[in-house]
N, C-alpha and C positions, 0 to 999 in steps of 0.2 A: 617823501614820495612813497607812494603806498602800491604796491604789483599787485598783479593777479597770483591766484592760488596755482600751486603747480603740486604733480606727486615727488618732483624729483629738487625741488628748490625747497629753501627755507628763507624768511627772509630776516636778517639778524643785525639792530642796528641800522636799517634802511639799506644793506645790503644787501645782493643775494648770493646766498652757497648753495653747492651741491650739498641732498641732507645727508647728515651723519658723516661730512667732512668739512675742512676749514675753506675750500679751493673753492675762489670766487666765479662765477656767470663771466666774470670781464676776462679770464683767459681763455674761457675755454673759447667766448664769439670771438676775441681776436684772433686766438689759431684758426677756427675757422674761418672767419674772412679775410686769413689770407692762403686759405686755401690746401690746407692741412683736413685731413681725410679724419672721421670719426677715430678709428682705427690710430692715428697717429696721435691725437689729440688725448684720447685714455692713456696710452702707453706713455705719456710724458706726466701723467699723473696716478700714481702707485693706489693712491685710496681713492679712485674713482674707476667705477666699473661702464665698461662700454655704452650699456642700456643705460647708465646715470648721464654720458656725454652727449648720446642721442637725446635725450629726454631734452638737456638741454639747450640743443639745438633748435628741437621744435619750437621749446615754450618761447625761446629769443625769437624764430620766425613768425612766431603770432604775435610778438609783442614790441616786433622790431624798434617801431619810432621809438616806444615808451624804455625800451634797454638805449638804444641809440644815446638820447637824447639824455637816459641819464650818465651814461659814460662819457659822453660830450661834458659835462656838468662837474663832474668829476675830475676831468683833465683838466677845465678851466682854473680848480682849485688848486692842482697839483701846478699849475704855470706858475701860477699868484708867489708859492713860495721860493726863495731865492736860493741862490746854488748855493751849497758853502763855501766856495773861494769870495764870494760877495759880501754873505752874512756872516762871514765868520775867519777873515783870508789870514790871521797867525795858524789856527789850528788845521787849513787847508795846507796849508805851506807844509806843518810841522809831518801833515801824513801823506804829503807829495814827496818829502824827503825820506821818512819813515819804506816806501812804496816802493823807489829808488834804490835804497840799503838793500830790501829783501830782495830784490829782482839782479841785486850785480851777485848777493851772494849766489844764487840759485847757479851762476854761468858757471 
């Protein structure tokens, strides 16, 4: 999938970052839509600067369906692969007990 030009994206891999950091377009619209303020949205991310979160807010409102639809896209791929108690239930077990160990030492 090929995006529009933005000053504040790059797009790397068919992904899109904020530029001149690793932090994907897919966090920062989902804090946004759900409803986390610019303001809170930078602050949860140290290498993005306020005017980088706005930026990306616009370019997602102008290009809603075409971000939408590819994060749609994207989560259908992330369903496809299997949990590891499925794909893999010894080595799930081994860091369910593993998991277990640390958390009674912690009490």
């Amino acid at each position: 999938m090929s995006f529009p030009e933005s000053p504040y994206l790059d797009e790397d891999d068919g992904a899109l970052r904020i530029k001149g950091t690793r932090v994907g377009i897919e966090p920062i619209v989902s804090s946004f839509n759900e409803g986390l303020t610019p303001e809170q949205i930078a602050g949860g991310f140290p290498t993005v600067t306020l005017a980088q979160v706005y930026g990306a807010i616009a370019y997602y409102l102008e290009n809603r369906q075409l971000i939408d639809d590819d994060m749609a896209a994207s989560q259908r791929e992330l369903d496809k692969i299997p949990a590891l108690s499925e794909s893999n239930p010894e080595l799930f077990a081994r860091l369910e007990a593993a998991r277990r160990q640390m958390g009674s030492k912690r009490a």
